[in-house]
Structures are given as C-alpha cells and as structure tokens.
C-alpha positions in Angstrom: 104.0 132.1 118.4 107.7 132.9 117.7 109.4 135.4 116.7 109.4 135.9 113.1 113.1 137.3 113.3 114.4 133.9 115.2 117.1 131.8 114.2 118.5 128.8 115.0 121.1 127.6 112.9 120.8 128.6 109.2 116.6 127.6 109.9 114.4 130.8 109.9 111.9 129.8 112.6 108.4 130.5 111.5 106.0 130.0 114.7 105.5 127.5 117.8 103.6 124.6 116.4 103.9 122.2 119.8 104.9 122.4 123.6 104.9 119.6 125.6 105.5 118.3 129.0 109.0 116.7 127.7 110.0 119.2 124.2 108.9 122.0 122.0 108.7 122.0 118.4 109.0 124.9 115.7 108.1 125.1 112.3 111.0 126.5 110.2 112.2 127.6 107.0 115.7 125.7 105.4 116.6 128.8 102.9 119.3 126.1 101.6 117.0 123.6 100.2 113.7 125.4 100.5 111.7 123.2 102.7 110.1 123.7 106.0 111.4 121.5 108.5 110.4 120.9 112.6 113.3 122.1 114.7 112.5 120.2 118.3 114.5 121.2 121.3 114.0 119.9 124.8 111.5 122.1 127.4 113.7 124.8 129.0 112.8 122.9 132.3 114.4 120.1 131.5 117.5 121.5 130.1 119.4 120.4 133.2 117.9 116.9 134.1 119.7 114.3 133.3 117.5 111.8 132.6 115.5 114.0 130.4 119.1 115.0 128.1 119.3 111.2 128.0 115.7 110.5 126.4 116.5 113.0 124.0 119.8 111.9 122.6 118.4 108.6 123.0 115.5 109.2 121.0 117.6 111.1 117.8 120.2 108.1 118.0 116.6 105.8 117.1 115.2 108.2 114.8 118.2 107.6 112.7 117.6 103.3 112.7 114.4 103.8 111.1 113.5 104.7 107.7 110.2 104.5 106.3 107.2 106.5 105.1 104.8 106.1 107.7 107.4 107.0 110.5 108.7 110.7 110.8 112.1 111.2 109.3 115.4 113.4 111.4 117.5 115.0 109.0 120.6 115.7 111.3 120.6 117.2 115.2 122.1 121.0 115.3 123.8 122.2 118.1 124.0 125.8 119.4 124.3 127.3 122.5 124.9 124.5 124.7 121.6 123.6 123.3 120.5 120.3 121.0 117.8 120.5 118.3 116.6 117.8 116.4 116.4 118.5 112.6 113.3 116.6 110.8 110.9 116.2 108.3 108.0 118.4 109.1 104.7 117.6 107.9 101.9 119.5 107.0 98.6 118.5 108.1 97.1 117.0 111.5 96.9 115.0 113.9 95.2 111.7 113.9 93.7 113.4 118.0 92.7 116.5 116.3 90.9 114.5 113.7 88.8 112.1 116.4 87.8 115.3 118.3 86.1 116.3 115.4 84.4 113.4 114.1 84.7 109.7 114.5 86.5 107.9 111.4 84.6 105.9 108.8 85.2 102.0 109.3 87.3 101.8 106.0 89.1 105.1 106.6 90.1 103.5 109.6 91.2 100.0 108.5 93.4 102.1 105.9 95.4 104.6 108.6 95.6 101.4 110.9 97.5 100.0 108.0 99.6 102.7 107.7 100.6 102.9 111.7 101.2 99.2 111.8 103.5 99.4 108.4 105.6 101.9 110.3 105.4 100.3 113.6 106.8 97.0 111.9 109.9 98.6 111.0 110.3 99.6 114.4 109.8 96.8 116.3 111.9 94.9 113.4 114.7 97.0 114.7 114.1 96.4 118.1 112.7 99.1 119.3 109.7 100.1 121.2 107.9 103.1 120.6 106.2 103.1 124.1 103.3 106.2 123.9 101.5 105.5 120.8 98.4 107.8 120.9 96.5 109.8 118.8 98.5 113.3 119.5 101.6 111.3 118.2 100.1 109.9 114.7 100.6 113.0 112.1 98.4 112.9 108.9 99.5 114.4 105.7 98.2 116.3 103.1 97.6 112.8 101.5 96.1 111.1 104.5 98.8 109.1 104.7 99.3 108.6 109.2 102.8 108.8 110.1 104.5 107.8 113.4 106.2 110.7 115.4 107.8 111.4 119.0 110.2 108.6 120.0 111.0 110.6 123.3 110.8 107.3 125.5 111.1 104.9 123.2 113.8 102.8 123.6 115.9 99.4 122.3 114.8 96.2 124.2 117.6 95.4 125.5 117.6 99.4 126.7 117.9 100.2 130.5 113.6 100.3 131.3 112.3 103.7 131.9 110.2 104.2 135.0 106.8 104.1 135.4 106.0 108.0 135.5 107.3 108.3 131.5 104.0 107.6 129.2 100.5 108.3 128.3 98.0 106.9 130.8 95.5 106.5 128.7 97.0 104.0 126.5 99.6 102.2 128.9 98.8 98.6 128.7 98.1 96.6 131.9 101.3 94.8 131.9 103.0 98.2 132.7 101.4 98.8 136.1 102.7 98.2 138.9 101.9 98.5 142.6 104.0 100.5 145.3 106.8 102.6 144.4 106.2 104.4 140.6 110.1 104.0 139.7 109.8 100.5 139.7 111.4 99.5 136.2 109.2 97.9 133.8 109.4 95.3 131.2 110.6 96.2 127.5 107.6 94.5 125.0 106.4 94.9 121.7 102.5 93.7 122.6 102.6 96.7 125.2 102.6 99.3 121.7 100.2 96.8 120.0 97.7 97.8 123.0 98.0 101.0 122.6 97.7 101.0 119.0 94.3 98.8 119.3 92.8 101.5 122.4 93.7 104.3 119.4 91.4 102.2 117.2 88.8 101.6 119.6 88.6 105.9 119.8 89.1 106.5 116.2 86.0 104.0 115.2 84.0 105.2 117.8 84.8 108.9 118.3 86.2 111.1 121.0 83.0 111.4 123.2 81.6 107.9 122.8 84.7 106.9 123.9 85.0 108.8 126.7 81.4 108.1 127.6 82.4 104.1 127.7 85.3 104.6 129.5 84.1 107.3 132.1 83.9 105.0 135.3 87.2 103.8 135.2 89.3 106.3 133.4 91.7 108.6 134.6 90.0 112.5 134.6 91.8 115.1 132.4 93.1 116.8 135.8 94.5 113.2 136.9 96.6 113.1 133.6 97.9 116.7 133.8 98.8 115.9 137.7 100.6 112.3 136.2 98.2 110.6 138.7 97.1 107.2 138.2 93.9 106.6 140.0 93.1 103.2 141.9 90.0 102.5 139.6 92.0 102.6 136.5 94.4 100.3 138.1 92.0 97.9 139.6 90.2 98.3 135.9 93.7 97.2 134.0 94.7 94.2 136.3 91.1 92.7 136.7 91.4 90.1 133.9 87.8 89.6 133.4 86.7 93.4 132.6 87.1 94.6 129.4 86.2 97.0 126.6 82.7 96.0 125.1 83.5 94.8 121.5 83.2 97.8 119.1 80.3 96.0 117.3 78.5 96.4 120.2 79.0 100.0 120.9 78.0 100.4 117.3 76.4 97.9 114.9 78.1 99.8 111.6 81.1 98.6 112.4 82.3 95.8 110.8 81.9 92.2 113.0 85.6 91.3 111.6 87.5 94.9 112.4 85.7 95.0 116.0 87.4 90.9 116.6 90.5 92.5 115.6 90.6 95.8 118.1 89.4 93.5 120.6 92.4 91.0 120.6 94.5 94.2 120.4 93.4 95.3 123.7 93.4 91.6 125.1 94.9 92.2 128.8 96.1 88.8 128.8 99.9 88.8 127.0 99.5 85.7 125.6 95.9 86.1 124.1 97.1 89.4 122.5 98.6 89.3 119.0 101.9 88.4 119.4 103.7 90.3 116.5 102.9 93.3 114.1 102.3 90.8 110.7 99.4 89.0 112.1 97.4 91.9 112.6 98.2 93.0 109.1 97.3 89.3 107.7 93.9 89.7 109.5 93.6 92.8 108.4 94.3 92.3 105.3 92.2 89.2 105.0 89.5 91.4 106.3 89.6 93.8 103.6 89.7 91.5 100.8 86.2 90.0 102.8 84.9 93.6 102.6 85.9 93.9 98.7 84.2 90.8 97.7 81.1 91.5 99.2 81.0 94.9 98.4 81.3 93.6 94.5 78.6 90.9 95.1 76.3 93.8 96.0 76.9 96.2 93.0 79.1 94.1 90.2 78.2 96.9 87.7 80.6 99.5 89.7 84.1 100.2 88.6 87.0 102.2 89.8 90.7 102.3 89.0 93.1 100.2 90.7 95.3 101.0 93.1 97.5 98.3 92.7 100.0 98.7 96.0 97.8 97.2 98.3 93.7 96.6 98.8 93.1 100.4 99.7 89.1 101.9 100.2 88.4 104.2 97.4 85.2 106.1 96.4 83.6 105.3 92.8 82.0 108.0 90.7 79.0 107.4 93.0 80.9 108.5 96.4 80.5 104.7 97.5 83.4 103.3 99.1 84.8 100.3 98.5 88.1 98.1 98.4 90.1 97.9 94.9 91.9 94.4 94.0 93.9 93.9 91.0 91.1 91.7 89.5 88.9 94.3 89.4 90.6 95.5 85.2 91.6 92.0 84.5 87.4 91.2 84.2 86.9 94.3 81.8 90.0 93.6 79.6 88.2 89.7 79.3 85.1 91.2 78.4 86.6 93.0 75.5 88.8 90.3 74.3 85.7 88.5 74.0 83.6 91.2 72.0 86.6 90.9 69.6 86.3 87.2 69.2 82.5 87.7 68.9 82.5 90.3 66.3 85.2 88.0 64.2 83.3 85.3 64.5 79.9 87.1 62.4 81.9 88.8 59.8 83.3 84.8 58.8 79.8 83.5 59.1 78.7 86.3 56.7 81.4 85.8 54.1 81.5 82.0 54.3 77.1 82.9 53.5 78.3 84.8 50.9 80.5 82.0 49.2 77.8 79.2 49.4 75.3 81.7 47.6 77.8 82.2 45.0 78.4 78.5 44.6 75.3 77.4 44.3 74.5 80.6 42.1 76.8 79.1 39.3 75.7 75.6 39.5 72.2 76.5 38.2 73.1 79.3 35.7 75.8 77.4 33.6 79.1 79.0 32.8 79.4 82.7 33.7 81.5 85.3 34.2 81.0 86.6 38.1 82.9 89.5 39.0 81.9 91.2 43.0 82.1 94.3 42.9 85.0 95.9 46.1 83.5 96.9 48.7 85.6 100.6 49.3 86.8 102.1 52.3 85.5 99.5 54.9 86.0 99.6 59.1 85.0 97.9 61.4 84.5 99.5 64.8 84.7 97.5 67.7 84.1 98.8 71.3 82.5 97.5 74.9 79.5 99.7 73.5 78.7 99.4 70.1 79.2 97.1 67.6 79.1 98.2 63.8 80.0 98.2 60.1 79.9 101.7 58.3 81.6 102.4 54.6 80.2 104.4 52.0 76.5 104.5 51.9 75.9 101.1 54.2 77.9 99.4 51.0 79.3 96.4 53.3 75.9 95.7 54.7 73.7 95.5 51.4 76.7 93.8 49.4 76.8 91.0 52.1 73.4 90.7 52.8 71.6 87.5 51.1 70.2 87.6 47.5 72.2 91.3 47.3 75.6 90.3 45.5 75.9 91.6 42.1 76.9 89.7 38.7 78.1 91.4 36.2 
C-alpha cells in the first residue's frame, strides 16, 4: 500500500494496486478533473536497463495508435524525477484471471467477453500491432462487464525489431514462438500468435482454473518454472508435436456448446495455416454461432420476451433468470401481433353496423312508410390492447343498441 501522502505530479496516489516483473501501477486521484486514474511507472530494477526503458516508451508511443472501448486508454505520460509514468484510464473492477479462479464462466458469458477482447484486439492488429501476452491477468472487467485489453509492455509494430524469446507469458506463447538453442533468438512478428493465446484464455475461462490445470498438468510448465522464466522440455516437446492437442472443450464438458468448443479449438490449432487467419472470421463464426443459439433458444420457449439490445446479439436474462440471445426480431413479432388485433377488432365493429343497416332495411320494407330515428349512442370507446378486447359506454349502451332485434324506433 502506498503512502496516502504521495505525489506524483498533480495525482494524489491512493494505494499500490499491481507490481510486476516488468512495472508497477498505482491508483490515483486527478483533483483537476476528479477521476481516479492508473499512474504506471517501470519496476525500480529496471530503471537502468535499456531494453526495458525501450519497452516502455515503446509501449506508451502504441497505447496512443489505439482508441477503443474494449482496449485501456493513456491519457498523457508525466515525467518527474528522471522518472516516466504512464497516465491512463483506470478501471474499476477485475480481472478476467481473478474471475476464472473463482468460478468457471457460463458458455454465453463467455461468448460475450470473447466478443469484447476480439473487438479490441481488431483494432490492434488493424493498426499493425501485436499485443504479444494476451492472458487472463491482462483482460480488466468493468463495473459493466464489459473486458478491456491492458499491458502493451511487449507489444510491438510488425515491422518492429522482434523481442527475444525470454519477454512473454509461457502459458499462452503459441508454438510458432519456440525455439531451440539459444533463448535470444528473435522471433517472428504474427497476428495468429495473439489469436492462440486468446483461444488457450477461452479454453480456461469455459472450463475453469482447476479443470484446466488438471488437463494441462503433464505438460505444463509448474508455477515455480514460470516464476524462474524456465521453459521445460515437455512443454516444448508438447507445443511442436503437431499431432497432440487440447481435447475439444465439448469433450472436457458436454454443457458447452458443440459450435463454441469448434471455434476455441481452431484458435489453438498449432498448425499456422489451419488457425484462423484474421480477427473477423472468428467474430463471423461467432457471431453466426450466437444467432444459432438465439434461434433455438426461441424454438424452445416462443412465449418468452425480453427487451432488445439492439448493438449486437448479446446473452441477456428474461424475467425468469433464463439466458438467452436478443435479435432485433424479437419486438418486430409483438408490434405485428398488435397491428393485427387492431385490424381484427375493426373488422367486428363493421360487420356489426353493416347488421345493423340490413335489419333496418328490411325493417321498413315490411312496416310501410315510417319515421325511424336511432337513438346516439353517448360517450362510446373502444379499448383495444394485446389483452383484452372491449366496448364499455354508459350502462353497456353500445352493446344492447347494436345487438339484433334491440334497435329502437321512435
């Protein structure tokens, strides 16, 4: 915890919220605007390394190129005492790792924050740029549950200089990024390399931190080995053995969903070129997926309605707690329903009165010449709903004077 009293810049610093192998981040207080923002400053040592001062201008100057609402926003960088800080949106909430360790994620809850990640990560990788240690400690989740992409520390442009191999989370480096012999060989700048990553974060956000660990256990790298930055020989001979993989998700679990499972799986494809190749054809399948799931959820209960969230094909509980995806169709079929209970309700009210005219015609034509007067009928409505369908005035008047045989000649 910080010091209450500490300052950096004009930013009241209000405690410690982060420290890392590469940078430490505050929480602190803007008295100028009245916000809270995350002041991060590089770990003291590191202050001196060169390549490590590099990373971290690097990773403002990207910060900046990208603007969106699912990726962490920097306000400015501040410098004081020989010393930079990156100035940026801080956000209140948690992160998607401290979320998993609690309980795995619903299959819907999960298509929707995988949604979120890959509508950030497709404005990075539109702008060149490759995030390069995706992971669940990095994905913040607001007070909305919307998932937001943080820590660019090695990311870097394509056409960047390659960092080596040592930078980056084990556990979701994909295979094309190992390498035998010496660790600072440079590696290859891909996009596909942050789609694996993000498809290993799916496979432990559907299936929870400790089935997870329990499928991965005889080839993963131990806790101890990450802290140390040792990769063993088992994970390596695991990542660039072609024919062993993850068992599909559907497997692990029969819950989830055949189509999301077929999706995670191509993700995490070791082969480059079976892998998705690009950020939008997830999101088509994904998409696709959901409208699948929204369709047959409606099949199954047609009766159930919910408001529409018209943006995209989001999961949403009904008044019942059952989930399900909205679509714009969904008002469009109770707006035809009322148009026609209108058109229904017109349609007896003319029948009635044409009734009443042929009554009164054939009235006079048996009677001889007479003077017919109907009496008004005061103060009529007609109320028309989904519900109930009515005619009220004073006393029932409308009903008797249009009923057969009921008409009055004076």
């Amino acid at each position: 915890m910080a010091e209450a009293a500490m300052r950096i810049g004009d930013y009241e610093v209000v405690q410690t919220i982060r420290t890392g192998g590469m940078a430490v981040i505050h929480k602190a207080w803007d008295p100028k605007l009245e916000r809270f923002v995350a002041l991060k400053e590089i770990a003291n040592h590191l202050r001196n390394d060169a390549v490590a001062l590099k990373v971290f201008d690097r990773e403002a100057k990207l910060l900046a190129q990208v603007r969106d609402n699912h990726i962490v926003a920097i306000h400015h960088v501040l410098e004081q005492d020989d010393q930079s800080y990156l100035v940026m949106e801080f956000v209140e909430g948690q992160t998607l790792g401290e979320v998993i360790a609690k309980s795995r994620m619903p299959p819907e809850r999960g298509e929707d924050i995988l949604q979120d990640i890959l509508a950030g990560l497709k404005v990075i990788h539109e702008e060149g740029i490759l995030h390069r240690d995706l992971k669940p400690a990095n994905i913040l989740l607001d007070g909305k549950g919307t998932a937001k992409i943080s820590d660019f520390g090695i990311a870097e442009r394509t056409e960047d200089e390659a960092l080596p191999m040592n930078f980056g989370s084990v556990k979701y480096m994909a295979p094309e990024l190992y390498r035998t012999g010496d660790s600072k060989e440079k590696l290859p700048v891909d996009p596909r390399s942050d789609i694996y990553a993000l498809g290993i974060i799916a496979y432990e956000m559907l299936l929870g931190e400790n089935v997870f660990k329990a499928e991965c256990q005889k080839f993963y790298p131990t806790e101890t080995e990450i802290q140390k930055s040792e990769i063993p020989t088992r994970w390596i001979n695991w990542h660039m053995d072609p024919q062993l993989n993850f068992r599909p998700l559907a497997e692990v679990d029969p819950q989830i969903p055949d189509g999301l499972s077929k999706i995670v799986e191509r993700m995490t494809r070791k082969d480059l070129q079976q892998r998705y190749q690009n950020v939008d054809a997830i999101i088509t399948d994904l998409n696709s997926l959901q409208t699948l799931e929204g369709k047959e959820a409606e099949e199954s209960d047609p009766d159930r309605t919910v408001p529409v969230d018209r943006t995209r094909g989001r999961h949403v509980e009904d008044s019942r707690g059952v989930s399900r995806t909205q679509r714009p169709s969904d008002n469009r079929k109770g707006e035809k329903s009322k148009s026609n209970l209108r058109l229904y309700v017109l349609g007896t009210v003319s029948i009635v009165i044409f009734a009443v005219l042929v009554l009164l015609s054939v009235h006079k034509r048996h009677s001889g010449p007479v003077e017919v007067k109907i009496i008004a009928v005061p103060n009529v409505q007609v109320n028309v709903d989904e519900h109930n369908v009515g005619q009220t005035g004073e006393d029932g008047l409308l009903t008797r004077a249009l009923a057969p045989g009921r008409h009055h000649i004076l």
